[in-house]
PATORLUM-559178 format. One line per 10 residues: their letters; for each residue x, y, z of N, C-alpha, C. Coordinates in steps of 0.2 Angstrom, whole numbers, plus 2048, in hexadecimal, padded with zeros to 3 digits. Layout:
# residues N
A = X:Y:Z:X:Y:Z:X:Y:Z; ...
//
This chain:
# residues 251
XXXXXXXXXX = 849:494:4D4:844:497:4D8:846:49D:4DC; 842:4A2:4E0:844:4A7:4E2:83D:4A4:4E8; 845:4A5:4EC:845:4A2:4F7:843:4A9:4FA; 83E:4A6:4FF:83F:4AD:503:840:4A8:508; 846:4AA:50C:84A:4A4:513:847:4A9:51A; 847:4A6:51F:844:4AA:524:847:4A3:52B; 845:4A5:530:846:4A1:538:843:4A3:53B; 847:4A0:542:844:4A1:548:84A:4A5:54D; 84E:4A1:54A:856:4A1:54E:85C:4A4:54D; 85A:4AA:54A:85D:4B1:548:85F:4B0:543
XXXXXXXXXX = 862:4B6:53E:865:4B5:539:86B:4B5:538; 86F:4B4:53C:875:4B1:53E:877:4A8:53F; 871:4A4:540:870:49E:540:872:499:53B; 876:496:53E:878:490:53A:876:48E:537; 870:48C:537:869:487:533:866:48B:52D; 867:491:52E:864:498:529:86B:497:524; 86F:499:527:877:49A:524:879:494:51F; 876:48E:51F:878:486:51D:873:487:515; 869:48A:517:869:48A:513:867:490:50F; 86C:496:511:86C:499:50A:871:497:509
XXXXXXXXXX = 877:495:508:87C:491:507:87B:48D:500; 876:48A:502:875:485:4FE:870:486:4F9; 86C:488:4FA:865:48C:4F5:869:48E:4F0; 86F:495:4F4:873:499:4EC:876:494:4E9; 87A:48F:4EC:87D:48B:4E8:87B:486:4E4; 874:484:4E4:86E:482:4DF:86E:487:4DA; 86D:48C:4D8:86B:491:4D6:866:495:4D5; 863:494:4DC:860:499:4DE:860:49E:4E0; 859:4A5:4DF:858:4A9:4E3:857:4A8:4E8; 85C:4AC:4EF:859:4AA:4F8:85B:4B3:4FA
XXXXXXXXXX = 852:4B3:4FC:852:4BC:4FF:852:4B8:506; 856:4BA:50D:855:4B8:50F:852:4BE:514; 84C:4BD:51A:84A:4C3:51F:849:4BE:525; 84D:4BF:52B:84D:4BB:530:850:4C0:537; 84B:4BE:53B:84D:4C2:542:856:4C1:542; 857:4C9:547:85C:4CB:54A:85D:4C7:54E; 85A:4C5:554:859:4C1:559:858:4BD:55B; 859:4B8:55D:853:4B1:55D:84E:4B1:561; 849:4AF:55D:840:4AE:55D:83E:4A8:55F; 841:4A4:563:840:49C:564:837:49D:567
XXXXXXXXXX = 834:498:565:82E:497:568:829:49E:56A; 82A:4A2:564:826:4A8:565:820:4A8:561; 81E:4A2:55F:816:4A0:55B:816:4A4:557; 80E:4A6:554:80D:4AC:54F:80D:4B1:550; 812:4B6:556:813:4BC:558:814:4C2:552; 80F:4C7:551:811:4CD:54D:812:4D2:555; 817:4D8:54F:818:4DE:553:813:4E2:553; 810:4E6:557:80C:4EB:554:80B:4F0:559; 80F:4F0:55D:810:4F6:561:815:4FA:562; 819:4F9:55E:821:4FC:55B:823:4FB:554
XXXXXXXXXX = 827:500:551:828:4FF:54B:82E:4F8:549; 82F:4F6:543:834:4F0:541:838:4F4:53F; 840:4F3:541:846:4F3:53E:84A:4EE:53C; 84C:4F2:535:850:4EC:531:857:4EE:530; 85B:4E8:532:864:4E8:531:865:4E5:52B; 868:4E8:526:86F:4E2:522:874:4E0:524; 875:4DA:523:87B:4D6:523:87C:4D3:51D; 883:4D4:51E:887:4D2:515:88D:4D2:51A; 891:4C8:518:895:4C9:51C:897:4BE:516; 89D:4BE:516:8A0:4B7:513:89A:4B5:50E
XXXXXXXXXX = 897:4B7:507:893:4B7:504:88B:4B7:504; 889:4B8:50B:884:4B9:50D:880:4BF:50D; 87C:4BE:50C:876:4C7:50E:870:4C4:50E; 86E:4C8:515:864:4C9:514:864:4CF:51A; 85E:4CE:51D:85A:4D3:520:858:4D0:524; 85C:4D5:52A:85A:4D3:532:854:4D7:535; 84F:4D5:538:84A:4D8:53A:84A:4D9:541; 849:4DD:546:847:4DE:54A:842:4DA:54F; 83F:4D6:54C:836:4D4:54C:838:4CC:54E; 831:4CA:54A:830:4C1:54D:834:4C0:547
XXXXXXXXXX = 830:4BB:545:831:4B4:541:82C:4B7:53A; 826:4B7:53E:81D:4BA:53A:820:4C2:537; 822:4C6:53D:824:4CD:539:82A:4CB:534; 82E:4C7:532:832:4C6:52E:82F:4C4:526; 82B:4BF:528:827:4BC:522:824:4C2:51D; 81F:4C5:524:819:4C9:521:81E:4D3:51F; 824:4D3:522:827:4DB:520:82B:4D6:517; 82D:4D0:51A:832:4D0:512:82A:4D1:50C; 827:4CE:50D:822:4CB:508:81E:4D1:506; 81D:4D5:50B:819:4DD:50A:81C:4E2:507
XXXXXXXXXX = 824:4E2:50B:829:4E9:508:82F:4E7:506; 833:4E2:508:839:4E0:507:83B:4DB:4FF; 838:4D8:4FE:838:4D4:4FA:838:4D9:4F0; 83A:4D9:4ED:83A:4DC:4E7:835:4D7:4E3; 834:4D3:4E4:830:4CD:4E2:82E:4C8:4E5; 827:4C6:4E2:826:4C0:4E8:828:4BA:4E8; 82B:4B5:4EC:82C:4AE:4EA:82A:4A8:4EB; 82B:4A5:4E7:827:49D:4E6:827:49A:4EC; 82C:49B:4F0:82C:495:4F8:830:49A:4FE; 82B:499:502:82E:49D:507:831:495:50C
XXXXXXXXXX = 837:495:50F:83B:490:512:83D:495:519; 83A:493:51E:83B:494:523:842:48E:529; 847:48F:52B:84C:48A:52E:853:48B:52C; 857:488:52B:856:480:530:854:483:537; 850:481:53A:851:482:544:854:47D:547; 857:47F:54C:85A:47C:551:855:479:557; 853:472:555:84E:46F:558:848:46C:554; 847:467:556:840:466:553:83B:46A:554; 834:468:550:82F:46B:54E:82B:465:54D; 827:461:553:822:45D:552:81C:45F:556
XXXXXXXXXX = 818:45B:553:812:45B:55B:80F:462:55B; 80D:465:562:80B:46B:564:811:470:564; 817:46E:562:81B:474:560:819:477:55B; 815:475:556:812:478:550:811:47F:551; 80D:47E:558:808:485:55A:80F:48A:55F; 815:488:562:818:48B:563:81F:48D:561; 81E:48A:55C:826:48D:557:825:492:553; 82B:496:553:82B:49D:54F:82E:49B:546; 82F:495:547:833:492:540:82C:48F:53C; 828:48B:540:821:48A:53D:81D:491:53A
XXXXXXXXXX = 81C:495:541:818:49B:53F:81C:49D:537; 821:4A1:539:826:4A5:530:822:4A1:52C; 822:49B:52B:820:496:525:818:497:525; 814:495:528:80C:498:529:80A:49D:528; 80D:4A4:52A:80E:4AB:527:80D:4AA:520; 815:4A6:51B:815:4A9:514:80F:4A3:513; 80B:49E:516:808:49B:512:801:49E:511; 800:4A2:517:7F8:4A6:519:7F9:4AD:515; 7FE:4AC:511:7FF:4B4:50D:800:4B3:507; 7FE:4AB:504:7FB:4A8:4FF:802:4A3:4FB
XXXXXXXXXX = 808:4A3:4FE:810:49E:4FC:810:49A:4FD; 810:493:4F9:815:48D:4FC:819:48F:502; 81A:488:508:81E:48A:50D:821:487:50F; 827:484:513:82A:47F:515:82E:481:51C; 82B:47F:522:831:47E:528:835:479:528; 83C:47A:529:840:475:52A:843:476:530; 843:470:537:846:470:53B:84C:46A:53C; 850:46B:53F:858:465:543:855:463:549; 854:45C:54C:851:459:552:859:45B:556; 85A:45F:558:85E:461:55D:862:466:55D
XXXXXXXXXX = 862:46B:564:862:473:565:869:473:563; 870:46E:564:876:46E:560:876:470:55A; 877:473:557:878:474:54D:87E:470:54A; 881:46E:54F:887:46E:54D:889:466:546; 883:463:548:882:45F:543:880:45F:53D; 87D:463:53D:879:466:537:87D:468:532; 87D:467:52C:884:467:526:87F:46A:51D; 883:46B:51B:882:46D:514:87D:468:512; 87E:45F:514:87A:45B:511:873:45B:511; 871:45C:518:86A:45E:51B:866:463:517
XXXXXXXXXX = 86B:46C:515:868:471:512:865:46D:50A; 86B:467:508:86B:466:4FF:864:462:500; 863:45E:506:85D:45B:504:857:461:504; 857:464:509:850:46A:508:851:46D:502; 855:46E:4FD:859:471:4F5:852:46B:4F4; 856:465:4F5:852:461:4EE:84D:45D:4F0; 849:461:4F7:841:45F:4F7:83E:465:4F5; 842:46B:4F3:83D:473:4F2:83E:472:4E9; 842:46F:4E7:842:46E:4E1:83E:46B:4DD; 83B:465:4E3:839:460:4E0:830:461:4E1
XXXXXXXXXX = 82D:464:4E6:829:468:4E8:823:469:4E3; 81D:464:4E2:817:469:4E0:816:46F:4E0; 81B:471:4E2:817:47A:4E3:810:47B:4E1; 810:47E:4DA:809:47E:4D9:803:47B:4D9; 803:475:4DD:7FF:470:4DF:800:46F:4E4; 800:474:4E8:800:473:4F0:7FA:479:4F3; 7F5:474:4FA:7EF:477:4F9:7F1:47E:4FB; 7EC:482:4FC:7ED:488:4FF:7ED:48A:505; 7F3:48D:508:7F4:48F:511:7F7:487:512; 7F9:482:50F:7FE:480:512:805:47E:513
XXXXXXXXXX = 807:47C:518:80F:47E:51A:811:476:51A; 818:475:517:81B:46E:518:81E:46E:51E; 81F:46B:522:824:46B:52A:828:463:529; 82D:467:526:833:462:526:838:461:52C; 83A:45B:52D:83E:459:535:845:454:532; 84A:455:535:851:453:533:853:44F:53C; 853:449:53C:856:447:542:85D:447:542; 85F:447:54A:868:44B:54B:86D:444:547; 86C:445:542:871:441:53E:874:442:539; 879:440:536:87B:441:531:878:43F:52A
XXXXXXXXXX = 877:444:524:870:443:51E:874:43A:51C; 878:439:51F:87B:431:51A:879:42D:51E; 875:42E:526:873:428:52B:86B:42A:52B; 869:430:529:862:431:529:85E:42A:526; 857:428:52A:854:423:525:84F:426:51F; 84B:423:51B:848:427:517:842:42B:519; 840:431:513:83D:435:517:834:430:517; 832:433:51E:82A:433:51E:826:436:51F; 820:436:51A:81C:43B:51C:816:43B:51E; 814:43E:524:811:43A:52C:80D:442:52E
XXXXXXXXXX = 808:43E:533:806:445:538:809:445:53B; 809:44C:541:80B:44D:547:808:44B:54C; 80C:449:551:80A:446:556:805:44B:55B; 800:449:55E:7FC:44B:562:7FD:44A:56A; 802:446:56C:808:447:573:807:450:574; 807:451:57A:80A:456:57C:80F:454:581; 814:45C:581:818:45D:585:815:45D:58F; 81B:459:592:818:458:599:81F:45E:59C; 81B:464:59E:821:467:59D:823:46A:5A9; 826:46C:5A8:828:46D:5B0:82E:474:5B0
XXXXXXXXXX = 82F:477:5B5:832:47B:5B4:83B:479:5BA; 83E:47C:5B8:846:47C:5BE:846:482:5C0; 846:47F:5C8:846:488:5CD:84E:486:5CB; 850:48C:5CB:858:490:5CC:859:497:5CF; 85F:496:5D2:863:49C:5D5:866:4A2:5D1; 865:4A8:5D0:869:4A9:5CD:870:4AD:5D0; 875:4B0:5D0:879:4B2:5D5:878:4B6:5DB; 874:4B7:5DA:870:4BD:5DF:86D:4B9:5E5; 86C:4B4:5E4:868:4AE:5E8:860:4AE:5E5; 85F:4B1:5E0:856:4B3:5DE:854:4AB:5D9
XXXXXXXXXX = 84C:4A9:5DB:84C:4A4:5D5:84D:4A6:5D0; 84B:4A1:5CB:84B:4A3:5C3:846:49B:5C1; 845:49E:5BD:840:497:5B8:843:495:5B3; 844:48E:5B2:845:48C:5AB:840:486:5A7; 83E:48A:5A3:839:483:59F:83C:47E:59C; 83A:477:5A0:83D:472:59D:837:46C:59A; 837:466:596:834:464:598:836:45B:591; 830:457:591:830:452:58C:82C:452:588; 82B:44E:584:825:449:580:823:442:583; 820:43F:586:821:43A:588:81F:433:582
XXXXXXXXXX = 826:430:582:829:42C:57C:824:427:57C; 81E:424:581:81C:420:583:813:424:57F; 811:42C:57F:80E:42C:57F:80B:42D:573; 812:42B:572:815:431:56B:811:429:567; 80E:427:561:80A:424:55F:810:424:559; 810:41D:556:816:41B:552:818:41E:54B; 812:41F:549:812:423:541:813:42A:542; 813:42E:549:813:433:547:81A:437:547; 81A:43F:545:821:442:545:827:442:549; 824:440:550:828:442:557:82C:438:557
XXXXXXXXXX = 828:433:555:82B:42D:555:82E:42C:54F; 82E:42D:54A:831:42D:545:836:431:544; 837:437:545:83E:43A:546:842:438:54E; 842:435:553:845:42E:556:848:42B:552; 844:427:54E:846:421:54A:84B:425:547; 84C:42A:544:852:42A:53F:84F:42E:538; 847:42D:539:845:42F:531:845:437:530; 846:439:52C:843:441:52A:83D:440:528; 839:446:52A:832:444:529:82F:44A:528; 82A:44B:525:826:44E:520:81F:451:522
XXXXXXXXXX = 81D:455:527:815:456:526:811:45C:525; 80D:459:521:80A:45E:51D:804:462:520; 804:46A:524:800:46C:528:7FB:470:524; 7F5:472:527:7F1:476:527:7EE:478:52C; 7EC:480:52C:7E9:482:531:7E3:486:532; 7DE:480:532:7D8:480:532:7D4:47E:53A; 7D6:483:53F:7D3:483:547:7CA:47F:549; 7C8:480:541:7BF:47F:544:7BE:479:545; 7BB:476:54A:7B8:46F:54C:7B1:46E:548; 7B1:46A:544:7A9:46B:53F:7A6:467:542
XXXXXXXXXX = 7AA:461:546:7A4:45C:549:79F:460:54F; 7A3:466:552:7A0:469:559:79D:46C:554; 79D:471:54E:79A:476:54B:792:471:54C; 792:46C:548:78D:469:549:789:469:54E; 78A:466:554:78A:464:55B:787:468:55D; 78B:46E:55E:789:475:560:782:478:55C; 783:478:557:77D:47A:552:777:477:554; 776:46E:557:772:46F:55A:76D:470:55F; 772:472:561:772:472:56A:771:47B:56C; 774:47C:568:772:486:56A:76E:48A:564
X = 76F:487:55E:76C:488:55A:765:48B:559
//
C-alpha cells in the first residue's frame, strides 16, 4: 500500500518514528508530512493568513516533510502538492495520549485523519492512552501494520475515519480488540494558578473524565479495562429530529 503518515506531535515523534518504522518494514510505501512542531489539541485548524513552509528531514533511515502548519495543513498540502501519488490510507499517529469522547473535536491527530477522509481516503487515527511514549514499542506499530492490511479499504463508507486506541501496555498484556462508541462523558476541567519567576500568575489546564460518569461499553471504559479499541467515526453535525421539529414550528 502506499501510506500517507501525518500527527499531531511533530515529526520528530516517537509514535510517528515506530510507525514509519514499521510500515517500511512490511513493505510498504510511507510518504510521511507531519508538523515541525507539536499541534496537540489544535482541532481542524487550517493556515490561511500566512504562507506554509516545508523542512526535509533524512536522518537513521527516515525521510518525510516537515510543515510549518497544523495537522489539517499537512494532510491537505501532502495530498494537493506534496504527494507524487495519491494513497490508499491516510494513518494519522501514534499520539501520545488518548483519543476518546469529546477529544474527538479537539485533537489534531483526529482532525489529520478527517482531513484525508473529507478529501475522499480511507483514514485511521491511532492514539497511546498515555502522554509517556516511553512504552509504546515496535509491537503496538505491527499491530496498526496488520489492521491497515487487513482493512476493507474499498468498502469503507465515504468521509469515514477509523479511531483506534492502544492502552499504556505492553501489545502481549493488551486484552482483545473492541469495537465500541465513544463515550459521551465530558471532561470536568479546572485550571492551576501558578507563579512564574517573576511572581506573575500563569494558567494550566487540567482536568478529568469522570470514571463514574463513562458508560461501560464505551471507548474511555474499555481502554481502562485493558482492551484496544476501535471506533468507527463520521461526521455528520445535523440533528434531523430538531430538522423536523423546527420545520414545524417556523416553518
Amino acid at each position: 500500500m502506499r501510506i500517507l503518515l501525518t500527527n499531531d506531535d511533530g515529526i520528530q515523534a516517537h509514535g510517528l518514528r515506530v510507525l514509519f518504522k514499521v510500515f517500511k518494514e512490511a513493505g510498504h510505501e510511507v510518504h510521511c508530512v507531519a508538523p515541525v512542531t507539536e499541534q496537540s489539541a489544535v482541532g481542524h485548524a487550517v493556515t490561511i493568513a500566512m504562507p506554509l513552509r516545508v523542512k526535509e528531514f533524512k536522518e537513521n533511515g527516515f525521510r518525510g516533510h516537515g510543515v510549518y502548519g497544523t495537522p489539517v495543513d499537512c494532510v491537505k498540502l501532502a495530498l494537493s502538492a506534496l504527494l507524487p501519488d495519491k494513497p490508499d490510507l491516510v494513518v494519522s499517529g501514534i499520539n501520545a495520549g488518548a483519543n476518546v469522547g469529546v477529544d474527538l473535536l479537539y485533537s489534531g491527530t483526529v482532525s489529520a485523519a478527517t482531513e484525508g477522509a473529507f478529501m475522499g481516503f480511507p483514514a485511521l487515527a491511532v492514539s497511546y492512552d498515555d502522554f509517556n511514549h516511553a512504552g509504546l514499542t515496535d509491537e503496538h506499530g505491527r499491530y496498526v501494520v496488520d489492521m491497515a492490511e487487513r482493512l476493507p479499504l474499498g468498502d469503507l463508507p465515504h468521509k469515514c475515519v477509523l479511531n483506534l486506541n492502544f492502552p499504556p501496555r505492553p501489545m502481549a498484556e493488551c486484552k482483545e480488540l473492541r469495537i465500541c462508541r465513544h463515550t459521551s462523558a465530558m471532561w470536568e476541567d479546572w485550571y492551576d494558578e501558578r507563579k512564574d519567576p517573576r511572581g506573575r500568575p500563569y494558567y494550566w489546564l487540567t482536568g478529568v473524565i469522570p470514571s463514574e460518569k463513562v458508560s461501560a461499553d464505551t471507548d474511555r471504559a474499555l481502554l481502562t479495562a485493558g482492551h484496544v479499541t476501535l471506533t468507527p467515526l463520521r461526521f455528520d453535525f445535523t440533528d434531523y429530529e430538531l430538522i423536523t421539529s423546527l420545520g414545524g414550528s417556523l416553518g
